[in-house]
BALOZA-608235 format. One record per residue (C-alpha): y, x, z; residue number from 1; chain. Coordinates in steps of 0.02 Angstrom, whole numbers, plus 32768, in hexadecimal, padded with zeros to 4 digits. Each point is the difference from the previous one (the first is absolute). Layout:
+------+------+------+-----+----+
!   py !   px !   pz !   i ! ch !
+------+------+------+-----+----+
!    Y !    X !    Z ! NUM !  A !
...
+------+------+------+-----+----+
END
This chain:
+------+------+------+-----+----+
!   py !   px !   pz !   i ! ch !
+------+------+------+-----+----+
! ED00 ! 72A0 ! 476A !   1 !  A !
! 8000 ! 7FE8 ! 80C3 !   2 !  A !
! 7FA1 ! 80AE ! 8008 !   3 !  A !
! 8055 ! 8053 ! 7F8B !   4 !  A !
! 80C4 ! 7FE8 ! 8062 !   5 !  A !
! 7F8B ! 8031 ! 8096 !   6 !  A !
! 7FC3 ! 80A6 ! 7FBA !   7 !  A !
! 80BA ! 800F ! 7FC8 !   8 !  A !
! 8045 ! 7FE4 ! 80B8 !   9 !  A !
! 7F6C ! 8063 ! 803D !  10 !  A !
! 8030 ! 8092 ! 7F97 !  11 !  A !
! 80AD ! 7FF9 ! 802D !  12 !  A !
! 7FD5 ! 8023 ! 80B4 !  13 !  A !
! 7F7B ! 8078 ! 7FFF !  14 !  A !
! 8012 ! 8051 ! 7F5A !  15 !  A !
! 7F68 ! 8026 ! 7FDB !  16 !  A !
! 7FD9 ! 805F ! 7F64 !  17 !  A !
! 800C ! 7F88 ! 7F66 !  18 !  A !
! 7F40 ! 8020 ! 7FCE !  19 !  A !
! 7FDA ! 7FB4 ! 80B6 !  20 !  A !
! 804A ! 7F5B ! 7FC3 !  21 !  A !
! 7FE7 ! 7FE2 ! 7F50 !  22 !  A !
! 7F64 ! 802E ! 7F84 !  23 !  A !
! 8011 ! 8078 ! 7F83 !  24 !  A !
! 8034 ! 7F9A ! 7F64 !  25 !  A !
! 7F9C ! 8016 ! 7F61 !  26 !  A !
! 7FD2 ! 7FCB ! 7F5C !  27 !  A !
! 7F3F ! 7FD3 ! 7FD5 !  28 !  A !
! 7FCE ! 8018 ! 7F4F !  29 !  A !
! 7FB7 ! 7F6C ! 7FAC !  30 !  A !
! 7F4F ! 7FFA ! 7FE8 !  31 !  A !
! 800F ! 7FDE ! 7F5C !  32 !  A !
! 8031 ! 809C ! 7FE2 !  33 !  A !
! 7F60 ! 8047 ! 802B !  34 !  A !
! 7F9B ! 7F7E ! 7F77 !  35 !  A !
! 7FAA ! 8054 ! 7F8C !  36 !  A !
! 8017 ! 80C6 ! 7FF8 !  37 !  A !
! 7F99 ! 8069 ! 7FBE !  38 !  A !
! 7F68 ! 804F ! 8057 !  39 !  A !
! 803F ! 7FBF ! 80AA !  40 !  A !
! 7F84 ! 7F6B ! 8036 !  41 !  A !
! 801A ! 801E ! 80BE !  42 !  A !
! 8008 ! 7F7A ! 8072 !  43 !  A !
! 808B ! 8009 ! 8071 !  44 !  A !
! 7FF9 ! 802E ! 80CE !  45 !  A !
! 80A7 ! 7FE2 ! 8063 !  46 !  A !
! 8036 ! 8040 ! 80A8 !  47 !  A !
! 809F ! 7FC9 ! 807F !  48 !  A !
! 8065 ! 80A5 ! 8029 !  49 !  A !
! 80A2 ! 8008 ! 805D !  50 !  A !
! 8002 ! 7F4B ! 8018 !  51 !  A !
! 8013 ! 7F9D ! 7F69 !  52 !  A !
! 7FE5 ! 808E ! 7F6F !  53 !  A !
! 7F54 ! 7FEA ! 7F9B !  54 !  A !
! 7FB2 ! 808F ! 7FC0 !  55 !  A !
! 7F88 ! 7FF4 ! 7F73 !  56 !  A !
! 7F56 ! 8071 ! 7FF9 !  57 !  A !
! 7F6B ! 8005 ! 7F89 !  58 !  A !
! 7F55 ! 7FF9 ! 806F !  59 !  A !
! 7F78 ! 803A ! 7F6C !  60 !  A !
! 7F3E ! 8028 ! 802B !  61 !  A !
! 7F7F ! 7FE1 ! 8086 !  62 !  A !
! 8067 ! 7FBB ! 80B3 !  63 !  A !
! 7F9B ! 8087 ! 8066 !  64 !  A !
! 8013 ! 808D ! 7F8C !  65 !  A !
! 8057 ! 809F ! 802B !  66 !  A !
! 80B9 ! 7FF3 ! 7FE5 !  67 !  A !
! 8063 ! 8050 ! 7F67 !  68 !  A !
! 80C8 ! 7FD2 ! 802A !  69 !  A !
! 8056 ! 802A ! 7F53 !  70 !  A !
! 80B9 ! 7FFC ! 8031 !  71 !  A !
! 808D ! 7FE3 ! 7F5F !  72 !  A !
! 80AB ! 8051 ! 7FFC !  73 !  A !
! 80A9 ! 7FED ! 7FAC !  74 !  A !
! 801F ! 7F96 ! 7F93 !  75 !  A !
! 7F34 ! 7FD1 ! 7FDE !  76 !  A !
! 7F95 ! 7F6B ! 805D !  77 !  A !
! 7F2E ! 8006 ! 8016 !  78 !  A !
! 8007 ! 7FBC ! 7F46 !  79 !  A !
! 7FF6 ! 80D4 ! 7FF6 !  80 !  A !
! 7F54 ! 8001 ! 804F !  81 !  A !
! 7FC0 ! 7F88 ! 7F7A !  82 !  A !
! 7FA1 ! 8090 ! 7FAD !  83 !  A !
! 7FBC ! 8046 ! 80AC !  84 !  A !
! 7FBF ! 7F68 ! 8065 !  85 !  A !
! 7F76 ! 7FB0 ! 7F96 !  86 !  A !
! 7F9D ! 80AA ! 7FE5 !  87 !  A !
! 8022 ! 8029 ! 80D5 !  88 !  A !
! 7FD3 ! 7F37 ! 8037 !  89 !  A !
! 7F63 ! 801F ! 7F94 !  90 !  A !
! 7FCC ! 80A1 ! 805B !  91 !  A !
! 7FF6 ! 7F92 ! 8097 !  92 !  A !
! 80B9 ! 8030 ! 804B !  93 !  A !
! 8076 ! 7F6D ! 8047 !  94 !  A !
! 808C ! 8041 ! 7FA7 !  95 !  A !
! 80BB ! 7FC5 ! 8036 !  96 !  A !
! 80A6 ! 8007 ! 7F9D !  97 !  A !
! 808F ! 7FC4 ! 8045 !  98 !  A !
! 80A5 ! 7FDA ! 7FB9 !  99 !  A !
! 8082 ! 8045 ! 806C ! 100 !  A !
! 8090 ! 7F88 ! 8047 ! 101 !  A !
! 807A ! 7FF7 ! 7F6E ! 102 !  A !
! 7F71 ! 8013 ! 7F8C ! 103 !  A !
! 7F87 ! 7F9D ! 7F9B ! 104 !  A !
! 7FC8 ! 7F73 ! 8043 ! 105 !  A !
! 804F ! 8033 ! 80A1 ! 106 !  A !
! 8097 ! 7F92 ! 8045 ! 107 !  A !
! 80AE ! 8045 ! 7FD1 ! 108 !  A !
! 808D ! 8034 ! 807C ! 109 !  A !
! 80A4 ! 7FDD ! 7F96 ! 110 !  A !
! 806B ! 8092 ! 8077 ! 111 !  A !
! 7FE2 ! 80AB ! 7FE4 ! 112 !  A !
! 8039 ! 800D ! 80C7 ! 113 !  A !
! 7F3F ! 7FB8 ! 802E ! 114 !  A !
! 7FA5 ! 8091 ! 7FA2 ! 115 !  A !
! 7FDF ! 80AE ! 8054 ! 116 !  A !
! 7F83 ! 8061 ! 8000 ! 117 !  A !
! 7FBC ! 7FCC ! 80C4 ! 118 !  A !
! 8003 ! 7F50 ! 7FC1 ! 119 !  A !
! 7F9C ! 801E ! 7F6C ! 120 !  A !
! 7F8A ! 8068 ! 806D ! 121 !  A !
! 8003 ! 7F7D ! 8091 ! 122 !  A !
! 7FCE ! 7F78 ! 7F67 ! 123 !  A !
! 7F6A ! 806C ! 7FC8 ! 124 !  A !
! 7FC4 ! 8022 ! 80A8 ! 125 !  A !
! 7FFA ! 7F4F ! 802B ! 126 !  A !
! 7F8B ! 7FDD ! 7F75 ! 127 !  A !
! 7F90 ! 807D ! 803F ! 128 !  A !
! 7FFF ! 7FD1 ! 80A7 ! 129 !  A !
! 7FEF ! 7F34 ! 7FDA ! 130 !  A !
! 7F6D ! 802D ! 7F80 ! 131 !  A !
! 7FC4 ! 8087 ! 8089 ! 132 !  A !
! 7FCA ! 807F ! 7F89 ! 133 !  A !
! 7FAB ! 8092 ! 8038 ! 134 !  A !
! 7FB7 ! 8094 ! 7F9D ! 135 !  A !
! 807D ! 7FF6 ! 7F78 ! 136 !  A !
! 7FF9 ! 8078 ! 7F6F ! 137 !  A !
! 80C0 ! 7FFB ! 7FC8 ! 138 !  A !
! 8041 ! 8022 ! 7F5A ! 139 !  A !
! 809E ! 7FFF ! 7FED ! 140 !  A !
! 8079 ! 8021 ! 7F6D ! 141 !  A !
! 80C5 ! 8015 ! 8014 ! 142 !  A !
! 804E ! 7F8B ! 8084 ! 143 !  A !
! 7F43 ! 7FD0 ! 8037 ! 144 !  A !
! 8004 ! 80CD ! 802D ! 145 !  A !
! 809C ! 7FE7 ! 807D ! 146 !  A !
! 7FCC ! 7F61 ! 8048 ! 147 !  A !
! 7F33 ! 8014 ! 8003 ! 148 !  A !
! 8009 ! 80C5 ! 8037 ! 149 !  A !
! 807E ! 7FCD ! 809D ! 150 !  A !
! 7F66 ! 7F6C ! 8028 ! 151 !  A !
! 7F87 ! 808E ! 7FF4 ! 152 !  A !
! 8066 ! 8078 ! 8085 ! 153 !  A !
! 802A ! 7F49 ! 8071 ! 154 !  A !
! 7F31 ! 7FD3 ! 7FF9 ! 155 !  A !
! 7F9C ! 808A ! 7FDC ! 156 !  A !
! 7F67 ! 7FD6 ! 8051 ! 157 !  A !
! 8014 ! 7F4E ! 7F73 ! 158 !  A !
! 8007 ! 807B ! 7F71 ! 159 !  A !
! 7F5E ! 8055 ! 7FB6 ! 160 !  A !
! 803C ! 8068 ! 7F60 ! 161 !  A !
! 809D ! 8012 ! 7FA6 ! 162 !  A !
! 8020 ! 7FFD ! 7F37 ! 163 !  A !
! 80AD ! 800E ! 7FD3 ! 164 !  A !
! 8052 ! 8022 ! 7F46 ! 165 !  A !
! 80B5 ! 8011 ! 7FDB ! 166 !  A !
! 8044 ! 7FF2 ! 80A6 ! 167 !  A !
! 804D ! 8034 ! 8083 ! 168 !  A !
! 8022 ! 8007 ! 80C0 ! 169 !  A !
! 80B8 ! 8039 ! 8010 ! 170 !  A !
! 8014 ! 8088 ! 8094 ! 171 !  A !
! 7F7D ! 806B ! 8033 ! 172 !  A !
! 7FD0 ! 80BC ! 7FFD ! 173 !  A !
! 8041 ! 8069 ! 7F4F ! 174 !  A !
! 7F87 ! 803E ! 7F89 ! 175 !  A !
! 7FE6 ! 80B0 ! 7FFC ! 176 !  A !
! 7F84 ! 7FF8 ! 7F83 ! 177 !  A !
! 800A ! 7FE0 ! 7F24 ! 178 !  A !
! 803B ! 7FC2 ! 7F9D ! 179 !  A !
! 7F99 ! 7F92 ! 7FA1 ! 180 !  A !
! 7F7C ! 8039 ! 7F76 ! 181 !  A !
! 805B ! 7F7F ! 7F8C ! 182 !  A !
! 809D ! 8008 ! 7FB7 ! 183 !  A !
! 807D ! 7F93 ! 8032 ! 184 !  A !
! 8003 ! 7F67 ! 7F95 ! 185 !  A !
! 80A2 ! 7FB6 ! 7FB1 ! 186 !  A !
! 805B ! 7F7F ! 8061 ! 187 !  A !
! 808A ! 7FB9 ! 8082 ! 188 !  A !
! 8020 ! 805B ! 809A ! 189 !  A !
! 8000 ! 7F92 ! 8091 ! 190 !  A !
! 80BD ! 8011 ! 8014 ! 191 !  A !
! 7FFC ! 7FC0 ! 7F44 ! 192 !  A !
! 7F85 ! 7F67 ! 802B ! 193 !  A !
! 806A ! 7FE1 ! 8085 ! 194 !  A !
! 80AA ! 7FF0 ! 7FA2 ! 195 !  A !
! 7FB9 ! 7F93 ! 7F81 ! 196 !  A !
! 7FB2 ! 7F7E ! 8077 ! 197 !  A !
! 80AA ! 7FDD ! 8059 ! 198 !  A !
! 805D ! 8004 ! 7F63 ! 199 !  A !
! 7FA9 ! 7FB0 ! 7F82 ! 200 !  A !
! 8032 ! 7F45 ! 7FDA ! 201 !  A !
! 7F5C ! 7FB4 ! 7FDD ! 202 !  A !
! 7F6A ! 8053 ! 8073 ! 203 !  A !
! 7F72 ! 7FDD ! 7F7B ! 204 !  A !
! 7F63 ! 8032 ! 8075 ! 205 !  A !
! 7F94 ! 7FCB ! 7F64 ! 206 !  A !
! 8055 ! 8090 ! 7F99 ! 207 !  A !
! 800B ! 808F ! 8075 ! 208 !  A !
! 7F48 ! 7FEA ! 8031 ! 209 !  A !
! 7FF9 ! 8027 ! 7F4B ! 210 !  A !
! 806C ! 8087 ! 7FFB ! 211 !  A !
! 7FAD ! 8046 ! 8089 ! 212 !  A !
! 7F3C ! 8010 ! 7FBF ! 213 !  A !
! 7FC1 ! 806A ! 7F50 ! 214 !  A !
! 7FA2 ! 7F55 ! 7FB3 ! 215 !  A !
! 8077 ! 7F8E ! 7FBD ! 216 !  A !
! 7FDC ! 7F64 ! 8064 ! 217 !  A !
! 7FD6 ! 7F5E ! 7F99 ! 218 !  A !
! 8099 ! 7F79 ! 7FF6 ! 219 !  A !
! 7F88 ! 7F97 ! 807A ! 220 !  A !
! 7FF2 ! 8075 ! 8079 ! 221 !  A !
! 80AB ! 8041 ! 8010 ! 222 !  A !
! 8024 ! 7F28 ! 8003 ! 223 !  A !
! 7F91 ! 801B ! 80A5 ! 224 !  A !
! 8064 ! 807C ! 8056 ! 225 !  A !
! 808D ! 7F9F ! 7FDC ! 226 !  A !
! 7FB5 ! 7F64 ! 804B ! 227 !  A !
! 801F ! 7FFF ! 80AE ! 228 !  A !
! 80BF ! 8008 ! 7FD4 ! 229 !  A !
! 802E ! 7F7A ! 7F8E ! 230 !  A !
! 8078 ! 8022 ! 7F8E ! 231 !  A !
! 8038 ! 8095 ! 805A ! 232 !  A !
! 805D ! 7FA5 ! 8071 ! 233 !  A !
! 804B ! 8059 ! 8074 ! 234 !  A !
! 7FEC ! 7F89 ! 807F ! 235 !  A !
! 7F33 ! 8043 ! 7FF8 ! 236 !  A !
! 802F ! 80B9 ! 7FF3 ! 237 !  A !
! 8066 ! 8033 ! 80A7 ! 238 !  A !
! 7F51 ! 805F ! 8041 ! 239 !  A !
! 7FF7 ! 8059 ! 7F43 ! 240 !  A !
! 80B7 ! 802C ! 7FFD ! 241 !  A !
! 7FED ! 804B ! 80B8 ! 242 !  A !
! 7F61 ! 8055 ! 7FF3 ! 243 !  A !
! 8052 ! 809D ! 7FC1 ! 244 !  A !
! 8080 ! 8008 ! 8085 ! 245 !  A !
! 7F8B ! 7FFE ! 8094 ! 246 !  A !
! 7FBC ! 80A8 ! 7FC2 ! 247 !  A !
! 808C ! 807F ! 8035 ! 248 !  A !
! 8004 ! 7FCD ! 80CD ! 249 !  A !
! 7F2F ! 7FE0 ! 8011 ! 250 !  A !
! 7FD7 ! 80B6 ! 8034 ! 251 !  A !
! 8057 ! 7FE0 ! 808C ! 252 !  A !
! 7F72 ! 7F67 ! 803F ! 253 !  A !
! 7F7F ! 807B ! 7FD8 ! 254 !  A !
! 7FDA ! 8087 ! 806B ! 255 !  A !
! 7F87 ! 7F9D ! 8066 ! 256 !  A !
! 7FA0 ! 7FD7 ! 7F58 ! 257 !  A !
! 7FF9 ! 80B9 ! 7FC6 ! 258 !  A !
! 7FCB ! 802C ! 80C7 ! 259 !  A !
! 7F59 ! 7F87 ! 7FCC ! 260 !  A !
! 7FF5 ! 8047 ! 7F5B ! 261 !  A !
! 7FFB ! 80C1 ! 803A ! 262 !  A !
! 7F70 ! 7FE0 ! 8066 ! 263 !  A !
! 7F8B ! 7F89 ! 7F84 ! 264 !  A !
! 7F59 ! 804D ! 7FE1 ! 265 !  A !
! 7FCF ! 7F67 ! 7FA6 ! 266 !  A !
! 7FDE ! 7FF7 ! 7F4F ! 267 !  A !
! 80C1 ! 8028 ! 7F93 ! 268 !  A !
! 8004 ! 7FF8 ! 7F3B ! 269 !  A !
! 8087 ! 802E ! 7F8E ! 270 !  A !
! 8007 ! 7FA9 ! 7F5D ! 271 !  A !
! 80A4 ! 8008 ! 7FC5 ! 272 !  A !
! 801A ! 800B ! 7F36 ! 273 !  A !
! 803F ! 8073 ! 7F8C ! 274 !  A !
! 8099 ! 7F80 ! 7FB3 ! 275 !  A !
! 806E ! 7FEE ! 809B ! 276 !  A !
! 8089 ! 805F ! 800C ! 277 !  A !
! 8048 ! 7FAD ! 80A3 ! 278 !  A !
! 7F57 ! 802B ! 8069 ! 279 !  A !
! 7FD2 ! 8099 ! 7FA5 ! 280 !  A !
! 7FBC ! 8078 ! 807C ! 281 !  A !
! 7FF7 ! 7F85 ! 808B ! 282 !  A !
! 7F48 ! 8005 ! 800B ! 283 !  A !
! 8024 ! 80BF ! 804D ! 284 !  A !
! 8038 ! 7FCC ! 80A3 ! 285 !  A !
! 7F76 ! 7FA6 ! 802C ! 286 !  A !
! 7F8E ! 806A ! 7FC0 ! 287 !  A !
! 8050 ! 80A1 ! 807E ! 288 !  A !
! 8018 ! 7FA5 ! 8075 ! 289 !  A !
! 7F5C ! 7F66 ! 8025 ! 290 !  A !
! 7F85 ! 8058 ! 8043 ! 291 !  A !
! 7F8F ! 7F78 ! 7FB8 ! 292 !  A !
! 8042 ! 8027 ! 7F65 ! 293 !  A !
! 7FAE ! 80B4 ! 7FFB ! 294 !  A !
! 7F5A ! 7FDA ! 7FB4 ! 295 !  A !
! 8027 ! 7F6E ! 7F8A ! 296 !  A !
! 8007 ! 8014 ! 7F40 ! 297 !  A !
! 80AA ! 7FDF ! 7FDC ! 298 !  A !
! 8039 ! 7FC5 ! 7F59 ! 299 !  A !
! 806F ! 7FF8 ! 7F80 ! 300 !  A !
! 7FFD ! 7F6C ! 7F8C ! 301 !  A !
! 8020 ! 8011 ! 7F61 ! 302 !  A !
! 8053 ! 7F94 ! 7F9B ! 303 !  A !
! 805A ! 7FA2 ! 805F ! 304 !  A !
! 80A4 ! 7FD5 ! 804C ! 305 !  A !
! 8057 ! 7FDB ! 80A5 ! 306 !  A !
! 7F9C ! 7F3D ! 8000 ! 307 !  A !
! 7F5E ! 8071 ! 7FD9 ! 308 !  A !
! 7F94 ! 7F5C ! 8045 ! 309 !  A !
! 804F ! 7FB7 ! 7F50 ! 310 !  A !
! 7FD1 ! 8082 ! 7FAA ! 311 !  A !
! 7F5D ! 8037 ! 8033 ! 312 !  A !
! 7FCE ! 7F8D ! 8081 ! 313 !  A !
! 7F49 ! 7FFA ! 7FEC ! 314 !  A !
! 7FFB ! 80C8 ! 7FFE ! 315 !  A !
! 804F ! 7FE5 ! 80B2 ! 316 !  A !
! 7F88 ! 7F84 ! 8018 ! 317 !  A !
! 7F71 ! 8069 ! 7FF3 ! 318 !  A !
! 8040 ! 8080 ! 805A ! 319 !  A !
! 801C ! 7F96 ! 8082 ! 320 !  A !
! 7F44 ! 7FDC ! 7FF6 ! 321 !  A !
! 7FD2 ! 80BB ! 8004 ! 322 !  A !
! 8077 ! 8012 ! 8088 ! 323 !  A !
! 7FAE ! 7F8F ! 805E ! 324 !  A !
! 7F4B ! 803D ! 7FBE ! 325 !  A !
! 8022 ! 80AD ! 8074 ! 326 !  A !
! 8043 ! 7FB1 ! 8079 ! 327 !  A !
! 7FF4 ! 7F55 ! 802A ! 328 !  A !
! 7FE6 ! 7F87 ! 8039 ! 329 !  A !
! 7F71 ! 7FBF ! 7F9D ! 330 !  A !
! 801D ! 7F52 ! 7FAE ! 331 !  A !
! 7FB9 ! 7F5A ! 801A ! 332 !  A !
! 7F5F ! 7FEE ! 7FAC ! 333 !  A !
! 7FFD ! 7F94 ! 7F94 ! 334 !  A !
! 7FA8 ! 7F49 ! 8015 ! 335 !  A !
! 7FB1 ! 7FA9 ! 7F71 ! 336 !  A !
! 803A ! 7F62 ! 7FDB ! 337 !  A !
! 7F89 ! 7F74 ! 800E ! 338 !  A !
! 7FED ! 7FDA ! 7F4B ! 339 !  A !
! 7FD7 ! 80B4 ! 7FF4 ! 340 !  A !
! 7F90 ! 8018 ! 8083 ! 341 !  A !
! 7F9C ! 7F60 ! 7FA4 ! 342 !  A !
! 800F ! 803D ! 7F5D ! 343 !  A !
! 7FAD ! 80A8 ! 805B ! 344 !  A !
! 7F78 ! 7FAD ! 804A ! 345 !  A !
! 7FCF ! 7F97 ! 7F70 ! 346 !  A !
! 8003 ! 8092 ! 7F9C ! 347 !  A !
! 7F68 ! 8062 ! 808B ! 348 !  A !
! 7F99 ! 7F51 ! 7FF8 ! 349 !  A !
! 8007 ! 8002 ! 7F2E ! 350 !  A !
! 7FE0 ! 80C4 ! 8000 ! 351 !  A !
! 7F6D ! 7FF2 ! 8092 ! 352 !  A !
! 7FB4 ! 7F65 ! 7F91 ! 353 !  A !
! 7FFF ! 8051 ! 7F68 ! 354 !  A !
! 7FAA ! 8097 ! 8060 ! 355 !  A !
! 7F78 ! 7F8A ! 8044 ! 356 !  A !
! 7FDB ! 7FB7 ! 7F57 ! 357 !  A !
! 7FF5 ! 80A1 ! 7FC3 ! 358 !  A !
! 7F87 ! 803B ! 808B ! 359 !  A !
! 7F7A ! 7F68 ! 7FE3 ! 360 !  A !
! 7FE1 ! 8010 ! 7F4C ! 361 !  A !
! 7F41 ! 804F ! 7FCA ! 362 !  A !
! 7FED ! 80A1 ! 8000 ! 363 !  A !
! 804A ! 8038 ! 7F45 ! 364 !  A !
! 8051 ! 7F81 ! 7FCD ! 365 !  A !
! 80A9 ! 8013 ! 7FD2 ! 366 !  A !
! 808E ! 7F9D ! 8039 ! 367 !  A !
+------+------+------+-----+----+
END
């Protein structure tokens, strides 16, 4: 109490911004919450940011691998990646998803005034800079596009290849070049996604991740995208409800990021899809204008929506892995396991005695 009339009195006298006194307040989503869903076994990894915040990450495959950082958007947590992370962890990648602040496991601010777009970048970056991870291969999808791609232009020489689908990074040069080879898809305009998320009474993240992919999602799994938000209570949502808002000011914090981005010759794939009709010809500005996007085989996936990691997540998985084939950098080998490297060896000794019983038999006789 004595410290807190002190900060007070303090305050009073220097007036020092509010977020110099007091921590960011913030829900944290039970754990039990998290019991049980399907297809997500992944331990959880926590880091400190700004202070008091913890921010949740899944840490999948060999510890001295070469780094896959899978970045989420709006309204979606790493329980997105599900599909993607066993098949890259197995390829001998240390893949990382992270649920971003307001997200997931991720602590909760409870005022939409502590979420912009710096701070969500400034969160990221600290992850990436605790874990010092270096030759990153990025994909990013939606809001993991504005936040990852602005890393990639801040830390280049961290970043080794770039994979983004249905994203964006607001600002930047025009495209002169199009449109698209596919039709555009039925859908919401952004101005229309944007309306509904301030508006609507009840932000259901579990149903407009369904609305937003061509497979109708299992009542289990859209019960997983509504976990980290119990009950859709708004006191869990303030970073959902704001997402959308942030969009219309962030080319303005970007110009240094698309500086970065106009002068990458490493590795840049496209692989949007051909069922979003908010990012639908997005893919063409990178491709005009990343110079290490000239020689990569961009594609469009089919069958699937704006959350095309729900929808076809272990095609994007493999392309990853092909991506990653022409490029690297080469994976881990893999190390036997002990029990397998026995079973192995016992295995030569049966094989080489059966030989050598073979070998001293007489002459004709038949084993």
């Amino acid at each position: 109490m004595r410290r807190v009339i002190l900060l007070w009195m303090t305050g009073l006298i220097f007036c020092p911004p509010a977020s110099a006194l007091d921590p960011i307040p913030f829900a944290r989503t039970p754990d039990a919450q998290f019991v049980g869903l399907p297809d997500y076994p992944f331990a959880p990894n926590y880091i400190q940011v700004d202070g008091d915040l913890r921010l949740h990450y899944v840490d999948e495959g060999p510890v001295d691998g070469p780094i896959l950082l899978l970045i989420h958007g709006e309204p979606s947590w790493s329980y997105l990646y599900r599909k993607m992370i066993p098949p890259l962890a197995a390829a001998g990648y240390r893949v990382i998803a992270p649920d971003l602040i307001g997200f997931g496991r991720s602590d909760k601010p409870i005022n939409r005034s502590d979420y912009s777009y710096a701070r969500h970048t400034d969160w990221i970056e600290e992850l990436v800079l605790t874990l010092d991870l270096n030759e990153i291969t990025l994909f990013c999808q939606d809001w993991g596009g504005l936040i990852g791609l602005r890393l990639v232009g801040a830390h280049p020489d961290r970043f080794a290849g770039v994979i983004a689908g249905n994203t964006a990074l607001p600002g930047g040069p025009a495209i002169t070049i199009g449109p698209p080879d596919h039709p555009k898809p039925a859908g919401p305009t952004f101005a229309e996604w944007l309306n509904y998320s301030q508006t609507v009474p009840v932000f259901d993240t579990g149903s407009i991740i369904d609305g937003a992919t061509e497979t109708a999602l299992a009542p289990e799994v859209v019960e997983a995208y509504r976990a980290p938000f119990p009950d859709e209570d708004e006191l869990y949502l303030a970073g959902a409800r704001v997402f959308p808002t942030l969009v219309g000011a962030a080319g303005s914090e970007t110009a240094s990021a698309w500086a970065a981005l106009q002068a990458w010759n490493k590795p840049f794939l496209t692989t949007f899809s051909d069922g979003d009709s908010i990012t639908w010809g997005g893919e063409l500005r990178f491709i005009e204008h990343v110079p290490g996007a000239a020689n990569e085989p961009h594609v469009i996936v089919e069958g699937a929506g704006h959350f095309l990691q729900e929808d076809r997540g272990e095609e994007l998985a493999s392309l990853m892995l092909d991506f990653l084939a022409r490029n690297g950098p080469a994976p881990t080998p893999t190390v036997p396991s002990t029990q397998a490297f026995g079973a192995l060896l016992l295995g030569l000794l049966l094989l080489s005695g059966g030989w050598l019983a073979l070998a001293q038999k007489p002459h004709g006789e038949t084993p």
